[in-house]
Every structure is written in C-alpha cells, then in structure tokens.
C-alpha positions as CSV (number, residue, x, y, z in Angstrom):
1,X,-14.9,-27.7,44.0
2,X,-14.4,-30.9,45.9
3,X,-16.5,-33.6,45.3
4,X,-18.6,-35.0,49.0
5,X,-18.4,-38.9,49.6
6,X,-21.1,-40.8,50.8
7,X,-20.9,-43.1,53.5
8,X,-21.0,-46.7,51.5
9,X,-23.4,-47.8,54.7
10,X,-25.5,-45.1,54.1
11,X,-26.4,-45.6,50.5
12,X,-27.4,-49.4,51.1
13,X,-29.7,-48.2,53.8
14,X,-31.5,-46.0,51.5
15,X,-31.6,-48.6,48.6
16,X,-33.1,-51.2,51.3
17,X,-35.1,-48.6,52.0
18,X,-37.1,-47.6,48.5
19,X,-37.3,-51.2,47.5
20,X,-39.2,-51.7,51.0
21,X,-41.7,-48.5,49.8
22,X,-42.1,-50.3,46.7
23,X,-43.0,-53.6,48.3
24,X,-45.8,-51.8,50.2
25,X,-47.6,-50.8,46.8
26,X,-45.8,-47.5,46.4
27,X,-45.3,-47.0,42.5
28,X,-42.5,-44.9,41.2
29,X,-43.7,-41.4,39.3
30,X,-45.0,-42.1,36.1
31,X,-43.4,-41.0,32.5
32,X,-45.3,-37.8,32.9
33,X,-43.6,-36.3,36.4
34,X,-40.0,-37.4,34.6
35,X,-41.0,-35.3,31.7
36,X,-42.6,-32.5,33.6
37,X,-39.5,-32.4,36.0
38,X,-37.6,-32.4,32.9
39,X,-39.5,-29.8,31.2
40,X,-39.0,-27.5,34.6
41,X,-35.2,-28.0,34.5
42,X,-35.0,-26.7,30.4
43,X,-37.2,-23.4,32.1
44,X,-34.9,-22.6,34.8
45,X,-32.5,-19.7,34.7
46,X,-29.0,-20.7,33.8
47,X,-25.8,-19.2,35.6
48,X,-23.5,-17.8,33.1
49,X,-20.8,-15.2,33.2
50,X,-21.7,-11.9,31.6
51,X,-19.5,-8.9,30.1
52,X,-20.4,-5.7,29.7
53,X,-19.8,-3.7,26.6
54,X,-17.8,-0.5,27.2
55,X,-15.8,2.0,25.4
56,X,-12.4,1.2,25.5
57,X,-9.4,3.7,24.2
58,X,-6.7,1.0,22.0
59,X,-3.6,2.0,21.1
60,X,-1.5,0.3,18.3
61,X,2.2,0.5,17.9
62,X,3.7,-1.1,15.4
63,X,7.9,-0.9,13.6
64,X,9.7,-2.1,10.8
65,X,13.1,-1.7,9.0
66,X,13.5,-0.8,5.2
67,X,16.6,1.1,3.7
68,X,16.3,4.3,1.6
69,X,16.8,3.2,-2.0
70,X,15.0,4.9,-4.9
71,X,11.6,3.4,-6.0
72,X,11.4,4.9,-9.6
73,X,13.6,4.2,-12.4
74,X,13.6,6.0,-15.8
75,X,14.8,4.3,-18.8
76,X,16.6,6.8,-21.1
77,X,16.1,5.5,-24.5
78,X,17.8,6.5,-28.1
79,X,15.2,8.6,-30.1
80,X,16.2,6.7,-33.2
81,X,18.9,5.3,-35.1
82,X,22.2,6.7,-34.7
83,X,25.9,6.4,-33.4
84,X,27.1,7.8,-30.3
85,X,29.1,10.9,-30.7
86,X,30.0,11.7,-26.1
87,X,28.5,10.3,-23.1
88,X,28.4,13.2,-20.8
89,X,27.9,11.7,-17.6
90,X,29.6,9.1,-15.4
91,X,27.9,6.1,-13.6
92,X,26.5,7.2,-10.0
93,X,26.5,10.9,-11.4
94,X,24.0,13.1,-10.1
95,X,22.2,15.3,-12.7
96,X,19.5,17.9,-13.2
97,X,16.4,17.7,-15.3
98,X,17.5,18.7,-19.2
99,X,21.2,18.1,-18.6
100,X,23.0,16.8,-21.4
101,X,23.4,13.0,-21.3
102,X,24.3,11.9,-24.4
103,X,25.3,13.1,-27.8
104,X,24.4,10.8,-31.4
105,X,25.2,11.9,-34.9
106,X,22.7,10.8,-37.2
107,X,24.9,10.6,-40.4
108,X,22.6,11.4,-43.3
109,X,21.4,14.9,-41.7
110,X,25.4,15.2,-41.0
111,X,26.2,14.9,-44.6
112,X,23.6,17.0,-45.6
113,X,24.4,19.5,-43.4
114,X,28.1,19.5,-45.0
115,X,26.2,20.3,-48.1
116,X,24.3,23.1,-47.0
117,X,26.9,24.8,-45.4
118,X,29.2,24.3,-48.7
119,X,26.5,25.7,-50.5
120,X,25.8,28.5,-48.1
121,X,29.3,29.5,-48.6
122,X,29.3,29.6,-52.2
123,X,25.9,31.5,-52.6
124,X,27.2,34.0,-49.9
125,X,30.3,34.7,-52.5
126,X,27.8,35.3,-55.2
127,X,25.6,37.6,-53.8
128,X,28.9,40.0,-53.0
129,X,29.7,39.9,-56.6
130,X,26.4,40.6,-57.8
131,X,26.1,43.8,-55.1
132,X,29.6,45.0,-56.4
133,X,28.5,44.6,-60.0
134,X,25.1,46.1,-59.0
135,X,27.1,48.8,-57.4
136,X,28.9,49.9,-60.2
137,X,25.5,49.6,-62.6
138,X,27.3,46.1,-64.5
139,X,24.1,44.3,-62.6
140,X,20.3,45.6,-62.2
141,X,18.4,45.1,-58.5
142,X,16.8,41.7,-60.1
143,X,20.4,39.7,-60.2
144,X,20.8,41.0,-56.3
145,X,17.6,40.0,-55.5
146,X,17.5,36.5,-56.9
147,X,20.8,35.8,-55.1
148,X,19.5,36.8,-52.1
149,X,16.6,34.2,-52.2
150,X,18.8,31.4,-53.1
151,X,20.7,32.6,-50.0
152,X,18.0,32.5,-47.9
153,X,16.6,29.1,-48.8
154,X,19.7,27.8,-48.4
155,X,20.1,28.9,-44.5
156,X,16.4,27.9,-44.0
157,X,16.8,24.1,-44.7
158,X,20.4,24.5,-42.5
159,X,18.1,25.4,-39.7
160,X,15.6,22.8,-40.2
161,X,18.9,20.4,-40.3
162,X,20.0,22.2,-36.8
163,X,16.9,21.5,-35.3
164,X,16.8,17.9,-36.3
165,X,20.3,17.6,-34.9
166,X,18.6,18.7,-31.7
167,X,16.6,15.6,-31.6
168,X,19.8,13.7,-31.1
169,X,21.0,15.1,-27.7
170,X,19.6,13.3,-25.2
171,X,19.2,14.7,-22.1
172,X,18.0,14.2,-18.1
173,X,13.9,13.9,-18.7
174,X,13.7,14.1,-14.4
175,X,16.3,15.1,-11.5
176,X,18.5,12.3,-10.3
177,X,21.2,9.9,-10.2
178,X,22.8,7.9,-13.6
179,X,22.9,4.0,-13.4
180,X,25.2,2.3,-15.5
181,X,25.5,3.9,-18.9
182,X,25.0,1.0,-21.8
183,X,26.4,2.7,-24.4
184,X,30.4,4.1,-25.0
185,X,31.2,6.3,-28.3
186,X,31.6,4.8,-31.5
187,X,28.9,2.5,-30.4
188,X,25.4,2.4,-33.4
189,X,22.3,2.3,-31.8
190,X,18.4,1.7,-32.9
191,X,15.5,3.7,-32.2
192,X,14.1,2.6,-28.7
193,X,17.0,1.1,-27.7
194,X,18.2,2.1,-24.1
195,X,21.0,4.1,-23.5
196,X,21.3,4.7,-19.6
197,X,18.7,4.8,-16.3
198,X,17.9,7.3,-13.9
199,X,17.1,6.8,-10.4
200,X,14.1,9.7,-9.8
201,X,15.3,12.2,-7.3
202,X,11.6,12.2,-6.7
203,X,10.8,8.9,-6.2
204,X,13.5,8.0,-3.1
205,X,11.6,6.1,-0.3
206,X,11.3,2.8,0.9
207,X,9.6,-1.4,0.2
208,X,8.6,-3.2,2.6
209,X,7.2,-6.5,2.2
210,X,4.2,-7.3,4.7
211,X,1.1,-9.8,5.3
212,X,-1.5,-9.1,3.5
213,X,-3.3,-8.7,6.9
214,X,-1.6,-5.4,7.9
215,X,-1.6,-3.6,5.4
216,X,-4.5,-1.6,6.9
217,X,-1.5,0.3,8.7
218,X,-0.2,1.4,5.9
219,X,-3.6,3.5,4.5
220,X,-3.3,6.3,6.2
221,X,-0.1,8.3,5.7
222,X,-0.6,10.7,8.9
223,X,-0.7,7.1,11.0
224,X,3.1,6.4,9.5
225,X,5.7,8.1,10.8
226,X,9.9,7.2,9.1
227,X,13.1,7.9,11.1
228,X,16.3,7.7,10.0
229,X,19.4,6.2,12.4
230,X,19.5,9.8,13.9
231,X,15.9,9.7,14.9
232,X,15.3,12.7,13.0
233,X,12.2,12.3,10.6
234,X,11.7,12.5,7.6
235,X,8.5,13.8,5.7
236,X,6.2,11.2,3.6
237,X,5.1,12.1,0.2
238,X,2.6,8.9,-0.7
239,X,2.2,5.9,-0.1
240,X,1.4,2.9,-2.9
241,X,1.2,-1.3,-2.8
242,X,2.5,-3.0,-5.7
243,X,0.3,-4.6,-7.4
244,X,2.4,-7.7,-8.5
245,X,3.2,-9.3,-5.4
246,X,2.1,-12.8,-3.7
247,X,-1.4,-13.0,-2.2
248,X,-0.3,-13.5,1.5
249,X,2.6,-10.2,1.1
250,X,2.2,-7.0,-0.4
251,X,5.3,-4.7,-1.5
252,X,4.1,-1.1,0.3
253,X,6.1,1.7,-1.2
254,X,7.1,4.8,1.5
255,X,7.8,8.2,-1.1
256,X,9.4,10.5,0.5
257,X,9.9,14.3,0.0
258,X,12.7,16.7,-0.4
259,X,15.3,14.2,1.2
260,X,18.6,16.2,0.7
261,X,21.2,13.1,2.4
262,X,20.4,10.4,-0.9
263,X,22.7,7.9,0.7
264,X,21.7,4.3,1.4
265,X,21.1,4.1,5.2
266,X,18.4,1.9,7.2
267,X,15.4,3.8,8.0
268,X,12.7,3.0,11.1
269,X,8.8,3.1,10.1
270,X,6.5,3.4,13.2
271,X,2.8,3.1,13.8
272,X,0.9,4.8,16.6
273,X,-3.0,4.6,16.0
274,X,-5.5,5.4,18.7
275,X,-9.0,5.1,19.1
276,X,-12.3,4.8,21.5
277,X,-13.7,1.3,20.2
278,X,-16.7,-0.8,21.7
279,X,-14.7,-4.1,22.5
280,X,-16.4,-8.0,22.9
281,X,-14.4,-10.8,23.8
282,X,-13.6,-13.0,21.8
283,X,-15.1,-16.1,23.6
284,X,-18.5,-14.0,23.1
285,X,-18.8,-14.5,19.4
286,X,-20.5,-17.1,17.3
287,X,-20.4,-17.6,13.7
288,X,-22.8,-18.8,10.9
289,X,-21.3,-18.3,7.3
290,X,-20.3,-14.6,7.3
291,X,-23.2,-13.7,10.0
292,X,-21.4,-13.0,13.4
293,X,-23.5,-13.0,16.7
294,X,-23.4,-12.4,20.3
295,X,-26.1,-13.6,22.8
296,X,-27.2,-10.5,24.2
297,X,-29.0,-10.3,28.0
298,X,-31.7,-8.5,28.2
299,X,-35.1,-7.5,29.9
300,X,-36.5,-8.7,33.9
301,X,-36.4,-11.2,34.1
302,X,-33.2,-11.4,32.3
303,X,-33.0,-13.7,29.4
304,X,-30.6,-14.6,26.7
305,X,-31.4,-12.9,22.8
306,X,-29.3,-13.7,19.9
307,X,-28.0,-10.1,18.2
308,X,-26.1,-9.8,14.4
309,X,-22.9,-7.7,15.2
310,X,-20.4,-5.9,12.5
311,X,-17.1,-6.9,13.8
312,X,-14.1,-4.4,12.8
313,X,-10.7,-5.1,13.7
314,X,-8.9,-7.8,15.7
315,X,-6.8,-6.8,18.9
316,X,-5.3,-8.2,22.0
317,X,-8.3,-7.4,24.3
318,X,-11.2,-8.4,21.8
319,X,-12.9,-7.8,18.5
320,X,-13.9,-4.2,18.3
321,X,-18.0,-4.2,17.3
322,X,-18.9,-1.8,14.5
323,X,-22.5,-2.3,15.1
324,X,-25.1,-4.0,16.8
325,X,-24.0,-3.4,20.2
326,X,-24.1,0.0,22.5
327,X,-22.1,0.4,25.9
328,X,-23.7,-0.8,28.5
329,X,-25.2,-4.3,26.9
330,X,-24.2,-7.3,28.5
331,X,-23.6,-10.3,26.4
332,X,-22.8,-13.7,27.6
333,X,-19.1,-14.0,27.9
334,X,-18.2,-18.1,27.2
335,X,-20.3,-20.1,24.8
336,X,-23.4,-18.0,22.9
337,X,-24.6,-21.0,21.4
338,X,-24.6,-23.1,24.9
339,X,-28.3,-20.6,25.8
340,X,-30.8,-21.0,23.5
341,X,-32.5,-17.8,22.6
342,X,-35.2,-16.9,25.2
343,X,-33.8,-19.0,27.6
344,X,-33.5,-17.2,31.3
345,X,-29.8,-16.5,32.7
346,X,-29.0,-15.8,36.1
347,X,-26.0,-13.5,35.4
348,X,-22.6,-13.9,37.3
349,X,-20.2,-10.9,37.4
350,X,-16.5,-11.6,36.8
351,X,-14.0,-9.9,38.4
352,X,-11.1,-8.4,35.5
C-alpha cells in the first residue's frame, strides 16, 4: 500500500488554523474524550485472516536403504570340559537344526568306557562256560543265572556311559549359517566356553539407524513395505528397536520370513500411509507449557474465543488436530495471541 503525501502548505494552514480556534477560547477535549475514544478503538472489530478447519486426505511416503544381513547370532557353547575330537562343519557352511557340529571326548567316561567294554567281554565268555557246563549237568541254573546278572549290569552302566557320551556332540540348536569356528581338534576346552556362531536362518532382516522422531513409521508393520534390487518384495515377519542405542537414533530391526536367496544385497524400505486428518496451520497455534491453543471465531457478531486443541502429528501442510476442533470452525490464521479473547473480528477470507 502506498503511503499519501501531504501538501507541506497544507499542513501549516491547518496548524495556523487550530492555534487560531484555541486563541478564541476553544479548549482541546478533556482526558476523558481521549480515554473514551480510546476505550471505543479497544471495542472495535479487528480485521484478521481466518482459516477454516477441513478434512484433508495426507499421504506420507517415505524410503531408506539397509542390506540383508542376519540380525540374530547363536553362540554355540562347549557343554563342559573336554578336547575336541572333529569339527564337522566349515566356516560360511549352511546347516540344519540338530546337525552335527562338533565332536569332544571327555576322557574319564572314555577310559571307563574301555573298562566296561573289557569287562563286558570277559563276563560274556563266562556265562558261555557256565551254559556249557550247565548243559552237560557240571553247573546248576544258579551259576547261569548269577552270570547273567553280572552281564547285565555290566551293559547297563555301558549305556549310561553312551548316553553321557551323547552330551558331548554338539550340534545345530537353530537352522543357519556357521561363523568362524574357534576351536580345531586336539584343542581342550572348558565348560561354557564357545566353540562356533550361528547366523539364525530365522532372524535374516535388516538395521536401520533413524531419528528418534520417525520412528512412528516403523510401528505398524502393514505401513512398511521391503524390496529387494529386483523390486520384487519380500514378506515382513516383525519389527523391533533396539534398546541400546543413542537418544536422538534408534536401531529398527526389519525380520523377514522364509527368504530363500540369503545373499548380502541392498534392500529398499518404503512407507505409504494415508489418512483423512483435521489440519490447522501452523501460524494458528499458541503455546503455554504443554497446553496448545487456537483462537477460535465464533457466534454474530463474530468474536475471537481461545480453544485447548490435542495436536497429533506434524506435516507439510499443518499440525493435524486430534481434538478440540470440528470441520467447519474457523480459527484465526496469523497470531492467536495478537486478539484477546472476546474481542470482535471482522473476518477476511484468503485465497489458497
């Protein structure tokens, strides 16, 4: 708007003027028509631009990059003390759940095995004799009996031995792939003490590290979407956040299911969220502490009210109002706290 110019003539005319009306006993308005003028000008309607709450459809897309790795390690550990006897598998190897790993020899229940074994031999030679001798009447049922109960206790403890030998194969506790054995044969290990890893075959997926503000994107697994270089997706088991990460980033964890090609490749993660949402601007909102406000226009003649709002999330257009507004409210548009409440406002319509 330009700015009018008075004619310098003109204005000491009119000064020559009112000091002329004074001069004739004229007085100037008293303190009381200043105030009252004043107290007319705070009453007046202000102009002030208005917006008009309506529904309004948003639609998010978001990407990132991560590459397939897996996200759960196994640690395969030695169920006690012992020397490895084999390492059955290779680094990188892919195994199934209960395949052998490793072999250890514990050598006590070796040696005592030995024994039994000996001794199983030589009370399996006795009973023959006494069933020959028994079978030409030079031994009675009880000798045969006797020998057969020393047999048998003898073959019990080797299968208690067996079994305990048992505990020291080591086998595949998931599906997966072996990372770096830490053992070679020969080699005396302790109880605990770990022997190889396994990358989970069921915990392949993928970390990404992301602000701590958008992690919201990441809540709802149907919202996510992954795609490897092919563009051909793949299915999501879960989804998890770390819980050991810097307060500004969060580690989000992708699982994902039945994925046949294991390889290490980059994959694509894509958000599409859509939603009706009440939308204010963001000029249109006022703070006090964690209280958030709009001033709302309302009634004939129109004047300003303060309303508490629930704000939701932020986007490009505005903040989206969880409660406290309905579509059709109009709210000043710049400035809430430039009205007081109660105040009258002459609304002017923007064009957008």
């Amino acid at each position: 708007m330009k700015v009018r110019r008075h004619n310098l003539a003109g204005i000491a005319l009119l000064v020559v003027a009112v000091l002329a009306g004074c001069s004739d006993g004229e007085q100037p308005e008293s303190d009381e028509g200043s105030t009252s003028a004043e107290q007319n000008d705070s009453t007046s309607a202000v102009q002030a631009g208005v917006w008009e709450i309506e529904s309004s459809t948003i639609i998010e897309r978001r990407r990132w990059t991560g590459r397939l790795s897996p996200l759960q390690i196994q640690e395969v550990r030695a169920p006690r003390d012992a020397t490895v006897v084999a390492v059955e598998v290779q680094d990188a190897e892919k195994v199934e759940r209960g395949q052998v790993l490793v072999r250890l020899s514990g050598p006590d229940v070796v040696a005592r095995k030995s024994v039994l074994m000996e001794r199983r031999q030589h009370l399996q030679q006795e009973l023959e004799r006494w069933q020959g001798l028994a079978e030409i009447q030079a031994a009675g049922p009880a000798e045969v009996n006797e020998a057969t109960l020393r047999l048998l206790e003898v073959e019990e403890s080797l299968a208690e031995v067996d079994a305990s030998l048992q505990s020291y194969v080591v086998r595949a506790p998931t599906s997966g792939r072996v990372v770096a054995p830490g053992v070679g044969p020969g080699a005396h290990v302790s109880q605990g003490q770990e022997l190889l890893r396994l990358e989970d075959a069921a915990g392949l997926g993928l970390r990404l590290s992301v602000p701590g503000s958008e992690t919201h994107y990441f809540r709802d697994a149907e919202e996510i979407s992954v795609y490897d270089e092919g563009d051909v997706e793949l299915s999501i088991d879960r989804i998890s956040f770390a819980d050991d990460t810097h307060d500004a980033f969060v580690e989000v964890r992708i699982f994902l299911a039945e994925v046949e090609d294991d390889r290490r490749r980059e994959l694509t993660v894509r958000h599409e969220y859509q939603e009706e949402v009440l939308l204010v601007p963001w000029t249109a909102v006022a703070s006090d502490d964690d209280e958030h406000w709009v001033s709302l226009v309302v009634g004939d003649p129109a004047k300003a009210e303060r309303r508490v709002v629930t704000l939701g999330r932020a986007h490009a257009a505005g903040l989206e109002v969880k409660s406290g507004l309905s579509p059709g409210d109009l709210v000043l548009e710049y400035e809430p706290r430039s009205v007081p409440e109660g105040r009258e406002v002459e609304s002017l319509r923007m064009d957008r």
